[in-house]
Structure formats: C-alpha cells, structure tokens
DSSP file (Angstrom, degrees, kcal/mol; ACC not computed):
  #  RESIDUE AA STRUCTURE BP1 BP2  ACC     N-H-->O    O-->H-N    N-H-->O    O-->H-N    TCO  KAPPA ALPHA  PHI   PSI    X-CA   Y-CA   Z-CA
    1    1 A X      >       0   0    0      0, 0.0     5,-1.6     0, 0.0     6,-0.8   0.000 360.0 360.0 360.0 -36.6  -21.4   -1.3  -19.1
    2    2 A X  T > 5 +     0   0    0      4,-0.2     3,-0.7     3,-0.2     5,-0.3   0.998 360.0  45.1 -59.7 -54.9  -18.4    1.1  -20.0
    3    3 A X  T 3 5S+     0   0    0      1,-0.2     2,-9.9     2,-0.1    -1,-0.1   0.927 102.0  57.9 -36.9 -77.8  -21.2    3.9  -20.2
    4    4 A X  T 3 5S-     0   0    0      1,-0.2    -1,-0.2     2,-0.1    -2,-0.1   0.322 117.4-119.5 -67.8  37.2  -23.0    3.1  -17.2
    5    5 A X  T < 5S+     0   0    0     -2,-9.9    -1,-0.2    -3,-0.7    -3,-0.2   0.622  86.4 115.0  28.0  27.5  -19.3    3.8  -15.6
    6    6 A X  S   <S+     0   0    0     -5,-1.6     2,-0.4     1,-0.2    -4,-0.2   0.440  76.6  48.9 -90.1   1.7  -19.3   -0.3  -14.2
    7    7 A X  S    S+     0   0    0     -6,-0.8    -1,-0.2    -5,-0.3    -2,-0.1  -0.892  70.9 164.1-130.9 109.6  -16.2   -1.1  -16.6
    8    8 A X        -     0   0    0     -2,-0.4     2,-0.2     1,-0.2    -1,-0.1   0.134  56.9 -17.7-120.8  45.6  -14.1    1.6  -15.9
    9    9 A X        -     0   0    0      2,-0.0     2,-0.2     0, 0.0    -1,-0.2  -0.879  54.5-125.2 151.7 157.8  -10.7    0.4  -17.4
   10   10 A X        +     0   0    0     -2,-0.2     2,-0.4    -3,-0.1    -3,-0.0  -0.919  33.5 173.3-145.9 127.8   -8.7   -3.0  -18.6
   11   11 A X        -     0   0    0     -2,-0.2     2,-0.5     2,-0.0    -2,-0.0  -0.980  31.9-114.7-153.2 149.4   -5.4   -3.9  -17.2
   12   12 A X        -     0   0    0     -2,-0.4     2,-0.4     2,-0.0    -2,-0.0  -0.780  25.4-146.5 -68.1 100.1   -2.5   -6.8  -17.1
   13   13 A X        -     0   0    0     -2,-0.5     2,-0.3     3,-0.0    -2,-0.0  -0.710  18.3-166.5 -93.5 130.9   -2.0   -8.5  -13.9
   14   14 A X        -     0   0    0     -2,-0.4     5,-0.0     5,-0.0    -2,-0.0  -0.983  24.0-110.1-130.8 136.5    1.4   -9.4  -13.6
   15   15 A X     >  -     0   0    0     -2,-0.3     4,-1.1     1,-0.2     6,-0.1  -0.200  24.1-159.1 -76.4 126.1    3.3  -12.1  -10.7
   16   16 A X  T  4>S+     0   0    0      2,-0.2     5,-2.7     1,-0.1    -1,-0.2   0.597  92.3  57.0 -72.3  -9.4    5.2   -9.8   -8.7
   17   17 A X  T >45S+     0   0    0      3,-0.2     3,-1.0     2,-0.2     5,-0.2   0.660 101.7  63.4 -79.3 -17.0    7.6  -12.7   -7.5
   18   18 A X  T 345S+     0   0    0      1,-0.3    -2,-0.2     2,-0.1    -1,-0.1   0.988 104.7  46.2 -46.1 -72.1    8.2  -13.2  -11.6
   19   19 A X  T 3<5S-     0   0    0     -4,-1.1    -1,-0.3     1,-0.1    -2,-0.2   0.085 132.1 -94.0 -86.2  24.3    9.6   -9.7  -11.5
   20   20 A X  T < 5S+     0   0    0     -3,-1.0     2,-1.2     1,-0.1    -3,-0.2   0.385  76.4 141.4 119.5   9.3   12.0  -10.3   -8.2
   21   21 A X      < +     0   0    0     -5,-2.7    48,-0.2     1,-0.2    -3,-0.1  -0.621  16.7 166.0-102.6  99.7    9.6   -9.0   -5.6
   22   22 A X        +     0   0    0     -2,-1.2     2,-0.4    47,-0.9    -1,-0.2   0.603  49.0  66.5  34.8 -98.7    9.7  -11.0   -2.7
   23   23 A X  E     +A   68   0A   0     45,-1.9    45,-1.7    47,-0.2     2,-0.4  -0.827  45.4 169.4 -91.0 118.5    8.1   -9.2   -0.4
   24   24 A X  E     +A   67   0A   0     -2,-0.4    72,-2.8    72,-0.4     2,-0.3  -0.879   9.4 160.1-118.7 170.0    4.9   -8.1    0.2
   25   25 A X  E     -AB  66  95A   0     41,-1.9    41,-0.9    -2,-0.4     2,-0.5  -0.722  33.3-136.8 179.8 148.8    3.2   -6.5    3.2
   26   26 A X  E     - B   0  94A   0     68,-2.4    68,-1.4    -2,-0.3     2,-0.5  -0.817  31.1-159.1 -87.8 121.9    0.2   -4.5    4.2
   27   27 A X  E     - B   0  93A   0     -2,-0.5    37,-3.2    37,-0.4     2,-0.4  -0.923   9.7-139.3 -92.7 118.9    1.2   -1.5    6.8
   28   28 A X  E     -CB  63  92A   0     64,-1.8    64,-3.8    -2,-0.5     2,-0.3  -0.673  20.5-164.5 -57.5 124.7   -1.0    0.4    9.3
   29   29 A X  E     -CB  62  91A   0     33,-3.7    32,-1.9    -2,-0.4    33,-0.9  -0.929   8.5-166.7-115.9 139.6   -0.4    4.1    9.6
   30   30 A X  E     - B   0  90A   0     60,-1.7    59,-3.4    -2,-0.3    60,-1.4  -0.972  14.1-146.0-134.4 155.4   -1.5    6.2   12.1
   31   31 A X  E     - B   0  88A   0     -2,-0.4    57,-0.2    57,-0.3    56,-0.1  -0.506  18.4-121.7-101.3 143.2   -1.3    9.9   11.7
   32   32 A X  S    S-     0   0    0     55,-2.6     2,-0.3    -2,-0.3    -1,-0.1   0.754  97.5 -11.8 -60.6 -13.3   -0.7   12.5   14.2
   33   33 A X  S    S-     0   0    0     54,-0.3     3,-0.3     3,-0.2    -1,-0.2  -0.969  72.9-114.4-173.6 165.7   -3.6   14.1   13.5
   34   34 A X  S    S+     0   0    0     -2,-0.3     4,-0.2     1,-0.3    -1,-0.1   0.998 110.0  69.6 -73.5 -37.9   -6.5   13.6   10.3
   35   35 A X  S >  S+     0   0    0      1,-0.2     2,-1.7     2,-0.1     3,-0.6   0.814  92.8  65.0 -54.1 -30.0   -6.0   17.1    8.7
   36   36 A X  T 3  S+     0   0    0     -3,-0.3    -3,-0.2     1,-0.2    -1,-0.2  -0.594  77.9  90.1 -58.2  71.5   -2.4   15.2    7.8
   37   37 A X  T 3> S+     0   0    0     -2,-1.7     4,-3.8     3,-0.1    -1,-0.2   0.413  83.4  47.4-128.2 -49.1   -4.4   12.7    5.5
   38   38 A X  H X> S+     0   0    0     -3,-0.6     4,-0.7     1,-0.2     3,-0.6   0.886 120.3  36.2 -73.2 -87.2   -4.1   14.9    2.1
   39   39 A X  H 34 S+     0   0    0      1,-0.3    -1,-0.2    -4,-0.2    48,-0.1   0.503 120.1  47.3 -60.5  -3.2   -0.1   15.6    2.4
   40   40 A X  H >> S+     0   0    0     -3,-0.2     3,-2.5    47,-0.1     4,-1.1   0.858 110.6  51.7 -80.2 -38.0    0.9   12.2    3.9
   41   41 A X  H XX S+     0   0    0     -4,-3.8     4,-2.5    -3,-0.6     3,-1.9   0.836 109.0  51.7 -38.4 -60.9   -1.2   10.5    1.3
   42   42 A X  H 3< S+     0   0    0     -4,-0.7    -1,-0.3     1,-0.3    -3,-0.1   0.115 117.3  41.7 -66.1   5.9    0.7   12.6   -1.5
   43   43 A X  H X4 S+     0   0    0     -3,-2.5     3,-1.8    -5,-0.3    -1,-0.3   0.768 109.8  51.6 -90.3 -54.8    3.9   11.4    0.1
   44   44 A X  H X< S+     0   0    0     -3,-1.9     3,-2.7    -4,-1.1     6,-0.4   0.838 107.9  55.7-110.9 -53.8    3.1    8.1    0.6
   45   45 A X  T 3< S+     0   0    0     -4,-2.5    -1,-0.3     1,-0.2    -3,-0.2   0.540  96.5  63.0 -68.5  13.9    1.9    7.9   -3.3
   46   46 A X  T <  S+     0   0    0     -3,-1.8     2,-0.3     3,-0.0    -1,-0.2   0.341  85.5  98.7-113.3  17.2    5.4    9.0   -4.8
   47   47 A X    <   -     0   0    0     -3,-2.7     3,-0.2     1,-0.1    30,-0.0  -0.671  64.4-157.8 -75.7 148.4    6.8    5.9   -3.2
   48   48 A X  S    S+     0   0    0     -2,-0.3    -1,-0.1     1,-0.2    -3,-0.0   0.468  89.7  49.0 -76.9 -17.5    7.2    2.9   -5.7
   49   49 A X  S    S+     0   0    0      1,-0.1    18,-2.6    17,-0.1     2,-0.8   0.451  86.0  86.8-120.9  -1.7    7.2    0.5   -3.9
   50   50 A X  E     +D   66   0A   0     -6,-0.4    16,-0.2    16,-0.2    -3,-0.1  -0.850  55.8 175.6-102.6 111.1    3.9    1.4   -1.8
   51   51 A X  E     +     0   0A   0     -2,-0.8     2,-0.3    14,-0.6    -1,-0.1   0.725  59.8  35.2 -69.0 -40.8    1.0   -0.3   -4.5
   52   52 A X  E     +D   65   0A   0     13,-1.5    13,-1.9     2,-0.0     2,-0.3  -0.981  56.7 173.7-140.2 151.5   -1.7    0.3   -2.5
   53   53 A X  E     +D   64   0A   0     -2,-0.3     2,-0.4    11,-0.2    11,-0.2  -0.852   1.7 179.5-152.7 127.5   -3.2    2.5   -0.3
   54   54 A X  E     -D   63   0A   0      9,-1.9     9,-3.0    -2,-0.3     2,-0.7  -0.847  29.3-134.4-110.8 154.3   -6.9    3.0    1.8
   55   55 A X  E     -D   62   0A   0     -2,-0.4     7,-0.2     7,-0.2     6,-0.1  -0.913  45.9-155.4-109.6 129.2   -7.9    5.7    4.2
   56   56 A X        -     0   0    0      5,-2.0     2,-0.3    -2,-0.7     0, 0.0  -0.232  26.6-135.4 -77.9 152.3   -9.8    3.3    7.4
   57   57 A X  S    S+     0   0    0     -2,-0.1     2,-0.2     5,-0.0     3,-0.1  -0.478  78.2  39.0 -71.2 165.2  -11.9    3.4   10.0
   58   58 A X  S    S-     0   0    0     -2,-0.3    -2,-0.0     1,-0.1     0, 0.0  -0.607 122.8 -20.5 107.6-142.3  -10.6    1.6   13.2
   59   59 A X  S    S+     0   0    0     -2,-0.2    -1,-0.1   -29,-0.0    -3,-0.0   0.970 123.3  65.5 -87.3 -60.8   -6.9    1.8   14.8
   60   60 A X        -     0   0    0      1,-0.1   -30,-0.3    -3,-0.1     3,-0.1  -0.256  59.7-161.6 -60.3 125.5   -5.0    3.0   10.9
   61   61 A X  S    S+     0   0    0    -32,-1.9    -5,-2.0     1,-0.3     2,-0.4   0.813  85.8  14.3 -67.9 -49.8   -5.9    6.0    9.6
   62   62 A X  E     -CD  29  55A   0    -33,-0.9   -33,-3.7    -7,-0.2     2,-0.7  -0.968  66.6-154.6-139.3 179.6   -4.6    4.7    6.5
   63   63 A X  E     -CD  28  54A   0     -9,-3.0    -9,-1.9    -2,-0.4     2,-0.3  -0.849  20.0-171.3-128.1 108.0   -3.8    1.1    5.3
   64   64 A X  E     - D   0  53A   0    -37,-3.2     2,-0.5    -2,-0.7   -37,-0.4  -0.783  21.4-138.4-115.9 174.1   -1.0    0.4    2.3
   65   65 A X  E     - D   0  52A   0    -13,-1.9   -13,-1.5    -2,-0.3   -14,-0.6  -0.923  26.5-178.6 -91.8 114.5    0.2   -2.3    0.3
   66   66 A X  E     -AD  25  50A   0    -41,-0.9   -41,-1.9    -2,-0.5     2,-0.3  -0.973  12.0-167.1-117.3 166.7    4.0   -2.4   -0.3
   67   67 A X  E     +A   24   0A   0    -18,-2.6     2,-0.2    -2,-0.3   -43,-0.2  -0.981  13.6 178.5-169.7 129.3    5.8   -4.8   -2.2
   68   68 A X  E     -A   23   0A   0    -45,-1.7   -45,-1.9    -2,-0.3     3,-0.1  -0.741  40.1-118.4-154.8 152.0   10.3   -5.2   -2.0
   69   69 A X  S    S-     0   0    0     -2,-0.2   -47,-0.9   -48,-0.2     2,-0.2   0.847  88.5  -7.8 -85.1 -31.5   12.2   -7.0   -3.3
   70   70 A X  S    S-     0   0    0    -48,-0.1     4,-0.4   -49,-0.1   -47,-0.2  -0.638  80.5 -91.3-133.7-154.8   13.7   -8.7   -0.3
   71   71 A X  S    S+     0   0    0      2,-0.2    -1,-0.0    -2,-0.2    -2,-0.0   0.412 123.8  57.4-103.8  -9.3   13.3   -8.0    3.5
   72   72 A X  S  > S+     0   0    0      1,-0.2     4,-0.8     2,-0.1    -1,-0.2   0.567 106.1  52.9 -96.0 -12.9   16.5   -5.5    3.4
   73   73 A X  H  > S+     0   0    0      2,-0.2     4,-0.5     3,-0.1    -2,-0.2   0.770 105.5  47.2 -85.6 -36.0   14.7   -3.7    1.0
   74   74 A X  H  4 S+     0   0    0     -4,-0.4    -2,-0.1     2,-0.2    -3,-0.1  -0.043 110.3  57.2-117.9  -0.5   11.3   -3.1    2.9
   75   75 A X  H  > S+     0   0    0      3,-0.1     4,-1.4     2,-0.1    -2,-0.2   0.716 103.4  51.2-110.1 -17.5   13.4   -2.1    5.8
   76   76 A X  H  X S+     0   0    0     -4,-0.8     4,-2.3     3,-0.2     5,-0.5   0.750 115.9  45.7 -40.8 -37.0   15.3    0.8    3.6
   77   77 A X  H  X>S+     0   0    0     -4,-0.5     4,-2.7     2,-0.2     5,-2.4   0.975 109.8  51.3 -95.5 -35.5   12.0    1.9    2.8
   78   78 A X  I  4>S+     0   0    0      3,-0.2     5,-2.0     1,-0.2     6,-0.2   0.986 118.4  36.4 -39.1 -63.1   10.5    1.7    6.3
   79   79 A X  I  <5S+     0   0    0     -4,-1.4    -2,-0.2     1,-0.2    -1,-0.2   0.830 129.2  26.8 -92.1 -11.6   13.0    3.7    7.9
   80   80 A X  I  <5S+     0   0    0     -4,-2.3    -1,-0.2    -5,-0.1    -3,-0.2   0.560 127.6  28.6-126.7  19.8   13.9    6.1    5.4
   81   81 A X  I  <5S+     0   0    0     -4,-2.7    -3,-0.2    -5,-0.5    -4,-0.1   0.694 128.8  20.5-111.0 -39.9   11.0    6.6    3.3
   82   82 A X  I   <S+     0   0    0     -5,-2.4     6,-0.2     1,-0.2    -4,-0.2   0.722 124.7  49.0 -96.4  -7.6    7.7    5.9    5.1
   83   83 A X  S   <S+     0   0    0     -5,-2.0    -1,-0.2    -6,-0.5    -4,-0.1   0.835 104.6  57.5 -75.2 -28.8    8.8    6.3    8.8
   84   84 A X  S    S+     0   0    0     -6,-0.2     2,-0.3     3,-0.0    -1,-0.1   0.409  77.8 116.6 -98.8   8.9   10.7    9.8    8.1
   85   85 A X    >   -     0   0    0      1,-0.1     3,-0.5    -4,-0.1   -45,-0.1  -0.622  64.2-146.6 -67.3 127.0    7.0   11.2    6.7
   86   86 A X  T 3  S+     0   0    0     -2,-0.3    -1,-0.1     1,-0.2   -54,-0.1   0.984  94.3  67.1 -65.5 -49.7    6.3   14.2    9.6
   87   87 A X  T 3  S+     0   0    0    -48,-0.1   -55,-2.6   -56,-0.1   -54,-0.3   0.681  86.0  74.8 -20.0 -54.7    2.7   13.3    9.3
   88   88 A X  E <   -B   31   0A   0     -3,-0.5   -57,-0.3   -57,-0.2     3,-0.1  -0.306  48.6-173.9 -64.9 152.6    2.8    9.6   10.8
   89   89 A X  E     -     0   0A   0    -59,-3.4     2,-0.2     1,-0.3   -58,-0.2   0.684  68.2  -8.8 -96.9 -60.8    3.1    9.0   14.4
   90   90 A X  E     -B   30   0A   0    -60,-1.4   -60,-1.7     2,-0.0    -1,-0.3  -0.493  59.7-143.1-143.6 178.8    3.5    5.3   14.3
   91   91 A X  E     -B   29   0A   0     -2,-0.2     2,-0.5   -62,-0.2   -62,-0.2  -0.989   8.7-164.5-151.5 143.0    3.3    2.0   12.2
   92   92 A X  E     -B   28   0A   0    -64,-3.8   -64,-1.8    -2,-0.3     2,-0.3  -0.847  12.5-164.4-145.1 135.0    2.5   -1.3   12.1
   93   93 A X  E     -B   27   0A   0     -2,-0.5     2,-0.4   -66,-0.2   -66,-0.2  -0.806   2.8-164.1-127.5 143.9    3.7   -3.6    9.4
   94   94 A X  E     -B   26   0A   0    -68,-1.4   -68,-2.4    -2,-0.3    -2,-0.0  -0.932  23.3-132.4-138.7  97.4    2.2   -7.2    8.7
   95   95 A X  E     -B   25   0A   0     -2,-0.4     2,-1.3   -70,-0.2   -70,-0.2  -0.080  16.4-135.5 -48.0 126.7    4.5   -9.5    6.5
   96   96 A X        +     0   0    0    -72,-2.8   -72,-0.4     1,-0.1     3,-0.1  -0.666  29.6 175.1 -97.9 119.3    2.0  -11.0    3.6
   97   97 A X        +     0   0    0     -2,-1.3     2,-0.2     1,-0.3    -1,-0.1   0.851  67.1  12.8 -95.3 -16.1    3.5  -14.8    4.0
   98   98 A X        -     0   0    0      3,-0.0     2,-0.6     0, 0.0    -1,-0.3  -0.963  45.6-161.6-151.6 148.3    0.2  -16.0    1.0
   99   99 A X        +     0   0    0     -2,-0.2     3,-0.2     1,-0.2    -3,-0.0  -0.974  28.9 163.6-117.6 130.4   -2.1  -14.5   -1.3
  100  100 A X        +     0   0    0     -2,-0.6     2,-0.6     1,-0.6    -1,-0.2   0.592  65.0  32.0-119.3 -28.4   -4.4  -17.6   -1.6
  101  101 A X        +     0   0    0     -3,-0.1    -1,-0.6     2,-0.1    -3,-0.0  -0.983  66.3 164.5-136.6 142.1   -7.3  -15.9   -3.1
  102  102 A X        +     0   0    0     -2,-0.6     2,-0.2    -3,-0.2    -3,-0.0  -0.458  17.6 134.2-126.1  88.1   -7.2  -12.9   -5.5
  103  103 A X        -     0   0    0      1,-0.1     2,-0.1     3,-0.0    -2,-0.1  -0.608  45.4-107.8-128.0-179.2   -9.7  -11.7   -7.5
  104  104 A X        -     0   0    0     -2,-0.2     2,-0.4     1,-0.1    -1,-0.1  -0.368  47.1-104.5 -78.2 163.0  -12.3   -8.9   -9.3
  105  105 A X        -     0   0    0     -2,-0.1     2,-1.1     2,-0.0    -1,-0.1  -0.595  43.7-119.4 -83.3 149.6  -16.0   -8.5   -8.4
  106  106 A X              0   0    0     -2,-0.4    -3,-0.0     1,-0.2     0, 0.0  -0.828 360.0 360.0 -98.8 114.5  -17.8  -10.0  -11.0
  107  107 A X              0   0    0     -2,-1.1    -1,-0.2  -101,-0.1  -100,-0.0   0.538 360.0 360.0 -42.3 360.0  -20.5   -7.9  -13.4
C-alpha cells in the first residue's frame, strides 16, 4: 500500500488538552481577493498555533484549525497575528466546545 502511494506516512496522535491546550476552534477566512490565497496561506502556515488549514468553496476562502492554550491566548493571536494578515478582509471564528468523533479513513 506504501507503493501504491495509499500509506503515505505514520504519526503519533497526541491529547492536545494533555499538553495545556484548551482551546480549539475552526476559523473562516475570507480574502480580499483569490490571487491573495498563495501569500496569506504562507502567512497563515508560520503560525503555531494555526494546525490546520483548507482552501473552500462557499462563504471562506479558506478554513483553519487553531488550537490556544486558553481563550486570552486565541485572542492574542486573532488580533495580532491572523487579523493583522493584509490579505484577509474578514473572519469568522467558531469555538470547538467537543470533538466527539475523530478518526482516519480506513484502507
């Protein structure tokens, strides 16, 4: 399966409330225009605290993960790291209050 490029990797999932984060929450970006997609992305990934990120269909141009340790923490990083990106115009941020299901796809 590792040939046929369907295993493409092995990793350690580890509790992020174990290691003191808190907070998680998924944010909607939209961007002032799409040609901004390559240099916000490349912003947006030298953040630490942003885990995940897709570029959407729909209202978001793109869609991130971020994960703080508390709620004073994930408002530092709103307002001075992902708000002060020229790229965005706006945001819209959705507090993750359970992760009830998480999983892989299954071979």
């Amino acid at each position: 399966m590792k040939q046929a490029g369907i295993i493409t990797g092995a990793r350690i999932d580890v509790s992020p409330k174990q290691l003191g984060y808190d907070v998680g929450c998924f944010i909607g970006i939209i961007l002032k225009s799409a040609k901004d997609y390559p240099s916000a992305l490349a912003r947006l990934e030298s953040l630490d605290e942003v885990t995940e990120a897709y570029y959407t269909t729909g209202h978001y141009s793109i869609f991130i993960k971020v994960m703080c340790r508390s709620i004073d923490a994930l408002q530092h990083v709103l307002i001075n790291k992902i708000q002060t990106i020229d790229e965005i115009q706006s945001t819209e941020t959705l507090i993750v209050l359970q992760n009830p299901i998480m999983r892989t796809i299954k071979p």
